[in-house]
KOLMARLO-578016 format. One record per atom (N, C-alpha, C, O, CB): residue number from 1; residue in three letters; atom name; x, y, z. Coordinates in steps of 0.1 Angstrom, whole numbers, plus 5000, padded with zeros to 4 digits. Glycine has a CB too. Layout:
<rs>
  nr rest atom   c1   c2   c3
 NUM  ALA   CA    X    Y    Z
...
</rs>
This chain:
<rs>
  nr rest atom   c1   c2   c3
   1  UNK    N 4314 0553 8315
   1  UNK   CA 4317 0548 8302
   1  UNK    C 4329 0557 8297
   1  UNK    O 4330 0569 8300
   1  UNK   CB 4305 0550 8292
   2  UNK    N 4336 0552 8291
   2  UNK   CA 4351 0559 8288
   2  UNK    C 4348 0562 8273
   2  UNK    O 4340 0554 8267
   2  UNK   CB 4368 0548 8292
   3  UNK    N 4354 0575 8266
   3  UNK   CA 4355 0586 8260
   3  UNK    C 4351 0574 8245
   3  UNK    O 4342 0575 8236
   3  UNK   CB 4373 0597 8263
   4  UNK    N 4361 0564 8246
   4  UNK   CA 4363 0559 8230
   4  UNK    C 4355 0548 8231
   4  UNK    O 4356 0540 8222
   4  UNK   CB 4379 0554 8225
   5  UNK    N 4344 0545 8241
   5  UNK   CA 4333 0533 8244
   5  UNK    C 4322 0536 8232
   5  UNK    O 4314 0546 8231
   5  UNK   CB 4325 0535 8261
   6  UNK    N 4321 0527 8224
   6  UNK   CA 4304 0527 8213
   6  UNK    C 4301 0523 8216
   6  UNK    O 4307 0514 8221
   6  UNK   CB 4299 0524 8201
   7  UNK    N 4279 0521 8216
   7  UNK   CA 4270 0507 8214
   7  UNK    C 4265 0514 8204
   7  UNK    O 4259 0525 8204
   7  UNK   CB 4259 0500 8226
   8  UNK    N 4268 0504 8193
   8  UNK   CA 4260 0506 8181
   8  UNK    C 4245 0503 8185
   8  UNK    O 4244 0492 8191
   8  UNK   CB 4266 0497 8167
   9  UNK    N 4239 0507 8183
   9  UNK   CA 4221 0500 8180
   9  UNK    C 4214 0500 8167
   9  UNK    O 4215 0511 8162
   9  UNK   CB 4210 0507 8187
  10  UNK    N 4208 0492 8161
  10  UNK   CA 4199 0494 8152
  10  UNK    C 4182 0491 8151
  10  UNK    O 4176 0481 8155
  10  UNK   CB 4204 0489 8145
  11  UNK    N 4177 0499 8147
  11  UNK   CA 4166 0497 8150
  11  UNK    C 4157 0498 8133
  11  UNK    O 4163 0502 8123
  11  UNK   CB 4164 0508 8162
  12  UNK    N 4144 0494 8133
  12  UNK   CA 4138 0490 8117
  12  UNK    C 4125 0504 8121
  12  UNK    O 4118 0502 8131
  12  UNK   CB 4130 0466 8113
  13  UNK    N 4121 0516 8113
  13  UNK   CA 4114 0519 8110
  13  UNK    C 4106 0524 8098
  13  UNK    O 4111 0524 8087
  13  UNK   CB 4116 0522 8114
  14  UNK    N 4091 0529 8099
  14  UNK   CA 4088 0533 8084
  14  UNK    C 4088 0548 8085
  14  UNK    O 4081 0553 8077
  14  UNK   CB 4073 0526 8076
  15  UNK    N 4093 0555 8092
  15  UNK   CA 4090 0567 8094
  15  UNK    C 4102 0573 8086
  15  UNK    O 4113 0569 8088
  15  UNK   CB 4087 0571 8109
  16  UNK    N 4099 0582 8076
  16  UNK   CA 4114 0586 8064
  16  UNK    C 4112 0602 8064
  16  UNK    O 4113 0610 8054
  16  UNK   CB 4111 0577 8044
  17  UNK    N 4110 0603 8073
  17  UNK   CA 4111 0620 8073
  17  UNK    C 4124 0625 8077
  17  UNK    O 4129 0635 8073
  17  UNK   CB 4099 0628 8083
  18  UNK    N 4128 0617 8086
  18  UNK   CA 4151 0620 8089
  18  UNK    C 4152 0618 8075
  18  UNK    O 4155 0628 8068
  18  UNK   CB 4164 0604 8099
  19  UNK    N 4151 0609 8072
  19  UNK   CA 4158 0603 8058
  19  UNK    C 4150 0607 8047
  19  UNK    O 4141 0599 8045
  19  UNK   CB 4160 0586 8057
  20  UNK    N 4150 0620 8038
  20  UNK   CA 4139 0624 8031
  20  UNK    C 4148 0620 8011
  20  UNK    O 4142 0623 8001
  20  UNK   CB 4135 0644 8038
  21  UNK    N 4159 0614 8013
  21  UNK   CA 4164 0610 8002
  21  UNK    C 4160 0593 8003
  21  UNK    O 4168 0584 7998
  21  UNK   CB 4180 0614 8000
  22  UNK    N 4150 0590 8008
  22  UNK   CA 4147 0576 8009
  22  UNK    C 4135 0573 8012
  22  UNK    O 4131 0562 8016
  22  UNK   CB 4153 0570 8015
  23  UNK    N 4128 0585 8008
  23  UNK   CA 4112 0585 8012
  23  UNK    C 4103 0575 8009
  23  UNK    O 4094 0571 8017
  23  UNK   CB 4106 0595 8005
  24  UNK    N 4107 0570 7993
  24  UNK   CA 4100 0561 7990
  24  UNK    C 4099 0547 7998
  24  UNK    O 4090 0540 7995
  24  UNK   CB 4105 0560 7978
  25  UNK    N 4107 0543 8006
  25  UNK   CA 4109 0530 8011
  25  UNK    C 4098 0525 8019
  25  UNK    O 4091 0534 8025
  25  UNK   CB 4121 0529 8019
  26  UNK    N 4095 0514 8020
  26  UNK   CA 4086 0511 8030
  26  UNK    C 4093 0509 8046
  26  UNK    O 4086 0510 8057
  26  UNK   CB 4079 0498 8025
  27  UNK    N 4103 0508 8045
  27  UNK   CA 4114 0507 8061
  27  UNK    C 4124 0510 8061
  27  UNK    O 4126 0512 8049
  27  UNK   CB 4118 0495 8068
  28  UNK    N 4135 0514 8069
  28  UNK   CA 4144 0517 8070
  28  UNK    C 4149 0510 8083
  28  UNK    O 4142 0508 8093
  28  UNK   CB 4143 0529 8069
  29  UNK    N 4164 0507 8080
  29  UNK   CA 4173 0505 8094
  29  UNK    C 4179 0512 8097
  29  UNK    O 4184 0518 8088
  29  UNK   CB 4182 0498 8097
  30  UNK    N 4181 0517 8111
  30  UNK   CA 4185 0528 8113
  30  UNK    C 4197 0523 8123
  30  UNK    O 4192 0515 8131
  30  UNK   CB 4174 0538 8118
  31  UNK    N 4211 0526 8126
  31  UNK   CA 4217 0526 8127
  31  UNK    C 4227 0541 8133
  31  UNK    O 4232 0550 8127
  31  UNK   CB 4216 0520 8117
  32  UNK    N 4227 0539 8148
  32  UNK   CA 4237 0546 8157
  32  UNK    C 4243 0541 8163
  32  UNK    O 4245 0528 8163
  32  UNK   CB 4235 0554 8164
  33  UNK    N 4250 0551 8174
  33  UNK   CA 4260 0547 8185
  33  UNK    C 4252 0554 8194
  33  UNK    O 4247 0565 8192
  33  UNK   CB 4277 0553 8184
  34  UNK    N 4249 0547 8205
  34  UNK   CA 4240 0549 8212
  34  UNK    C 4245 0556 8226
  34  UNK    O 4237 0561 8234
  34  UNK   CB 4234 0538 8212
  35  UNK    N 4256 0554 8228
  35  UNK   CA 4268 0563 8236
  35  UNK    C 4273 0570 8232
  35  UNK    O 4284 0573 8237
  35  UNK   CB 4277 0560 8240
  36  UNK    N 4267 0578 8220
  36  UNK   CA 4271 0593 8213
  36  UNK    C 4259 0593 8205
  36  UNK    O 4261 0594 8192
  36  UNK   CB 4288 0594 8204
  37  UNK    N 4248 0594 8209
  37  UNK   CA 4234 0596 8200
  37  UNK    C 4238 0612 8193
  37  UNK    O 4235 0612 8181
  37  UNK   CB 4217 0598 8213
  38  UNK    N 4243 0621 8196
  38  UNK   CA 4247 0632 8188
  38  UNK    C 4253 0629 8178
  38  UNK    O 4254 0637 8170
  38  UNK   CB 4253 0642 8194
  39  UNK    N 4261 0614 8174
  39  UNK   CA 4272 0616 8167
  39  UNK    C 4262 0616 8149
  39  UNK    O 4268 0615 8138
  39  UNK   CB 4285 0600 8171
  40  UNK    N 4249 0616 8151
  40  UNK   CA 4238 0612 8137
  40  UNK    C 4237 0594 8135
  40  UNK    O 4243 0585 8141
  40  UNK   CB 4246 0620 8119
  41  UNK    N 4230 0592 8126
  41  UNK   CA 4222 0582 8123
  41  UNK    C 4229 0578 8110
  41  UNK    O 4236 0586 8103
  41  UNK   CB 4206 0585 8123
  42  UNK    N 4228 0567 8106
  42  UNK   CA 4226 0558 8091
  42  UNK    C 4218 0551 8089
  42  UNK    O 4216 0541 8094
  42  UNK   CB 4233 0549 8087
  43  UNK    N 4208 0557 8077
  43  UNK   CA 4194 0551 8072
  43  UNK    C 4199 0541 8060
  43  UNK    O 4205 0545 8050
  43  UNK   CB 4181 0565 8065
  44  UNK    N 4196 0528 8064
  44  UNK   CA 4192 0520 8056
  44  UNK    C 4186 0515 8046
  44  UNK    O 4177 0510 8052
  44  UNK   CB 4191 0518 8058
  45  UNK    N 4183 0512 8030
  45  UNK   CA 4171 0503 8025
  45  UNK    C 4176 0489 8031
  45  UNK    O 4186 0486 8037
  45  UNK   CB 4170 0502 8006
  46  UNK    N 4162 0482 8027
  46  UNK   CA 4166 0467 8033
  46  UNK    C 4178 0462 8019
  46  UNK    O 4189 0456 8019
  46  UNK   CB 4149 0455 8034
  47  UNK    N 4173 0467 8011
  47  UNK   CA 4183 0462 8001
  47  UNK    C 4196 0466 8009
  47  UNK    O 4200 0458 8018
  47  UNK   CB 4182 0470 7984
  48  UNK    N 4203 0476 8006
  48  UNK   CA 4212 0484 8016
  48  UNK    C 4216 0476 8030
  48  UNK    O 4228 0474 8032
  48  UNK   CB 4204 0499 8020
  49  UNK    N 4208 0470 8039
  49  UNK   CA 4211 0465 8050
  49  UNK    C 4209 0446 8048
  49  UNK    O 4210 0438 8057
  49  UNK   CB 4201 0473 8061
  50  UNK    N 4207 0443 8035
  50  UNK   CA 4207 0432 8036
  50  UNK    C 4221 0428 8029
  50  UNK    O 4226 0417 8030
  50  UNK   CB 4195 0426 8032
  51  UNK    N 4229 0441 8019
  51  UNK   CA 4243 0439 8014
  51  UNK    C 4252 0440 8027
  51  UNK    O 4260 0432 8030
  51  UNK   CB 4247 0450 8002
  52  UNK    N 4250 0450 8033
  52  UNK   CA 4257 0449 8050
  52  UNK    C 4257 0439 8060
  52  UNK    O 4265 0436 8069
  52  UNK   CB 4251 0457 8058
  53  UNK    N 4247 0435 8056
  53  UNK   CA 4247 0419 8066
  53  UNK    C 4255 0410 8059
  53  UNK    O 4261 0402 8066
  53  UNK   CB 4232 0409 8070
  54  UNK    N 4256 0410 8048
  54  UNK   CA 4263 0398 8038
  54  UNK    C 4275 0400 8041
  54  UNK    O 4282 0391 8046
  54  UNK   CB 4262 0398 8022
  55  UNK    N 4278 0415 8037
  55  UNK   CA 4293 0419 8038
  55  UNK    C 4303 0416 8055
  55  UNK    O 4314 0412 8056
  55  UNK   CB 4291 0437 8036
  56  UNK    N 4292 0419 8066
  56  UNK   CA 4299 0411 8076
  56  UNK    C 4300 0403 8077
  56  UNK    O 4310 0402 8085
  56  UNK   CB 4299 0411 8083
  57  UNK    N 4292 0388 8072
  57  UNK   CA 4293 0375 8073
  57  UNK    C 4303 0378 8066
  57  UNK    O 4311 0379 8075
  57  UNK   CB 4283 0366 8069
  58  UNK    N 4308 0379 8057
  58  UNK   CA 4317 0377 8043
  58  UNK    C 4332 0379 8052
  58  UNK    O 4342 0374 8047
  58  UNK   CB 4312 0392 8027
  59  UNK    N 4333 0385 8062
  59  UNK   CA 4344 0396 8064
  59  UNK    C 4348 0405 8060
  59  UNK    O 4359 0408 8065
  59  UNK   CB 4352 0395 8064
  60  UNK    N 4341 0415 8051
  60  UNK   CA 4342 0425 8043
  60  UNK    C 4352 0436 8056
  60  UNK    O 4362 0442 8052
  60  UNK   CB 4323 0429 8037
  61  UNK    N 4346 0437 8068
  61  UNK   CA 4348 0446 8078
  61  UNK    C 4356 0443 8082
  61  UNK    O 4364 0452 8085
  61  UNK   CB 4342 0448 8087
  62  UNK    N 4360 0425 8085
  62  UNK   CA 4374 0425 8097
  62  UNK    C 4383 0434 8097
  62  UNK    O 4382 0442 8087
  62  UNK   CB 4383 0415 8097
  63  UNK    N 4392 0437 8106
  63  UNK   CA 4406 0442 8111
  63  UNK    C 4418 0433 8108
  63  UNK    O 4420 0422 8113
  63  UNK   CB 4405 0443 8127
  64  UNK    N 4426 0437 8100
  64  UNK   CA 4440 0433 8101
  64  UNK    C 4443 0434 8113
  64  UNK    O 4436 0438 8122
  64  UNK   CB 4449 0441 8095
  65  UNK    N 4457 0428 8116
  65  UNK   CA 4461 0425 8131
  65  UNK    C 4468 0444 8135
  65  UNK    O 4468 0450 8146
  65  UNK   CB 4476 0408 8132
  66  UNK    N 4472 0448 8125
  66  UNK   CA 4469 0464 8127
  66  UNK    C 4458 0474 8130
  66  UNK    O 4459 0486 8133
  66  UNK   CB 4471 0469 8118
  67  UNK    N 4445 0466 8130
  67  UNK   CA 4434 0475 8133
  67  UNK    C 4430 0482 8118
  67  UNK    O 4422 0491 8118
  67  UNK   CB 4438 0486 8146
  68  UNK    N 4435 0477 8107
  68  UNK   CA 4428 0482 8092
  68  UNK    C 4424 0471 8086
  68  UNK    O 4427 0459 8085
  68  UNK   CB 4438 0491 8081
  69  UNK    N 4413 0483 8079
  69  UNK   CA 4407 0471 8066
  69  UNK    C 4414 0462 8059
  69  UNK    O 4425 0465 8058
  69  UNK   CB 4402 0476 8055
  70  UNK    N 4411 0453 8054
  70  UNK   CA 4416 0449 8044
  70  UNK    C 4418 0453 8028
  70  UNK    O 4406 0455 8024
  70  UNK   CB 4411 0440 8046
  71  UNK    N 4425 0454 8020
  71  UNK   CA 4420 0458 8004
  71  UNK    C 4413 0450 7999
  71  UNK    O 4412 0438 8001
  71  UNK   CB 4430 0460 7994
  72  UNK    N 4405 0463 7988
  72  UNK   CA 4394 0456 7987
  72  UNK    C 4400 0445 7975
  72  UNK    O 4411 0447 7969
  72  UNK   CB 4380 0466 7983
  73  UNK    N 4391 0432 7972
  73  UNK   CA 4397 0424 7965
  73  UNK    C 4395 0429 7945
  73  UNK    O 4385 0434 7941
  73  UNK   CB 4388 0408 7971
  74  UNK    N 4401 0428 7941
  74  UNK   CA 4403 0438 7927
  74  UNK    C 4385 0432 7922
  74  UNK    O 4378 0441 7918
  74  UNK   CB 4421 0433 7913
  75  UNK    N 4378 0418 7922
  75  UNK   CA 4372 0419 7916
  75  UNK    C 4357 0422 7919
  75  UNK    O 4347 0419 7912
  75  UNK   CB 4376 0411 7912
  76  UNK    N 4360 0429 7933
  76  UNK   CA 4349 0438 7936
  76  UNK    C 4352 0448 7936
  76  UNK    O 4344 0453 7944
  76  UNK   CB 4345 0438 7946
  77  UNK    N 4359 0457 7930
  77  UNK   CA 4364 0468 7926
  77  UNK    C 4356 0469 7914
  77  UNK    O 4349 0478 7909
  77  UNK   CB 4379 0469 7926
  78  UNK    N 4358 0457 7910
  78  UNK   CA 4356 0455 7893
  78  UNK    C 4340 0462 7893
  78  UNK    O 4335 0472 7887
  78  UNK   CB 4357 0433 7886
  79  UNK    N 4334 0453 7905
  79  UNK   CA 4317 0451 7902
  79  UNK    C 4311 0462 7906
  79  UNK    O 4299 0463 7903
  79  UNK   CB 4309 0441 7911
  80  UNK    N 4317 0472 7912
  80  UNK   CA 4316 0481 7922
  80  UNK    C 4317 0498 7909
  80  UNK    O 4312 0509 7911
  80  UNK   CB 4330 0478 7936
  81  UNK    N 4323 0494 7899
  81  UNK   CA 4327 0505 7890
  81  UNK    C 4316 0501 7880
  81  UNK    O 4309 0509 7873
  81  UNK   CB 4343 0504 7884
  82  UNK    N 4315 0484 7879
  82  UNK   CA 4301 0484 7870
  82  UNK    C 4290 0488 7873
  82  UNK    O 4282 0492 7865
  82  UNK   CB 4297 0474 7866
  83  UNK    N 4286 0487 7886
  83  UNK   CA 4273 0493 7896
  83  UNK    C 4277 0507 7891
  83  UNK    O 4270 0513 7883
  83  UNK   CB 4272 0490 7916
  84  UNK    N 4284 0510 7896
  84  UNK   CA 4285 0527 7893
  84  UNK    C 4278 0532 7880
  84  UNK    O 4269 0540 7879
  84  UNK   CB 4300 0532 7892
  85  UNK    N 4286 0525 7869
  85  UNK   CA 4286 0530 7856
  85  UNK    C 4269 0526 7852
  85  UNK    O 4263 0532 7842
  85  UNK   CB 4298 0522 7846
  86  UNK    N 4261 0517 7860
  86  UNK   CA 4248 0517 7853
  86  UNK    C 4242 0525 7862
  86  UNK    O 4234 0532 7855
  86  UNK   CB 4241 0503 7851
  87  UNK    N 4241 0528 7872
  87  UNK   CA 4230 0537 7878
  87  UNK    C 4237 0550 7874
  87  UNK    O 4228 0559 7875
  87  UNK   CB 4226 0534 7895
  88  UNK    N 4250 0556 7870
  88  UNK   CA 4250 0566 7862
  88  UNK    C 4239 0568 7848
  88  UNK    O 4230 0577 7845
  88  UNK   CB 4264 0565 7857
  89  UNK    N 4244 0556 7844
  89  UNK   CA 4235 0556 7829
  89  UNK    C 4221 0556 7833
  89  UNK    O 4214 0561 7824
  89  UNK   CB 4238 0541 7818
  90  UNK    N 4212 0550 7845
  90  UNK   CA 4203 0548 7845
  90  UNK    C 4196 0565 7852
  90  UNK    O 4184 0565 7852
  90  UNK   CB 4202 0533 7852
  91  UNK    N 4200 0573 7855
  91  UNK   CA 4196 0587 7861
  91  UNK    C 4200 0596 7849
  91  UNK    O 4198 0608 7850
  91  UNK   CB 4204 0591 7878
  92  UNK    N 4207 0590 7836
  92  UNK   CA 4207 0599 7823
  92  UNK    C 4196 0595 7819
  92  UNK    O 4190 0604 7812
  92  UNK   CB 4218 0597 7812
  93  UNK    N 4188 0581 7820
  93  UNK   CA 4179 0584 7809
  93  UNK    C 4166 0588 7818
  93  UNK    O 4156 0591 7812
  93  UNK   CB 4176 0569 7799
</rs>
């Protein structure tokens, strides 16, 4: 396998002791590179992994023909500052 080769894998568990900022969940997706298991993990909510599945249907991820993202479109920027601004407000009260 050559140096810059990934297999992502994911896998669904309830065990949240890796992930102890997500204790509460009943599952988690867990998410590596399985040809660099050292490189760490990404824990999931399903909420969390069901916006990730959307987002790749969506093309959220594709590649420009340069190999970069795309910008993001302004009026998810928009939604993305309003999410912000309420779960700010919602961990003040």
């Amino acid at each position: 396998m050559e140096e810059t080769e990934s297999r992502v894998e994911v896998y669904v568990t309830t065990d949240t002791s890796m992930a102890p900022h997500k204790a509460g969940e009943d599952k988690l997706y867990v998410m590596y590179d399985a040809a660099k298991p050292e490189a760490g993990k990404l824990y999931f909510t399903e909420a969390e992994w069901d916006a990730f599945v959307l987002g790749v249907k969506d093309g959220e991820f594709d590649l420009d023909e340069d190999g970069n993202l795309p910008p993001v479109p302004a009026e998810q920027l928009a939604r993305q500052a309003a999410a912000g601004q309420l779960r700010a407000h919602q961990r003040r009260d």
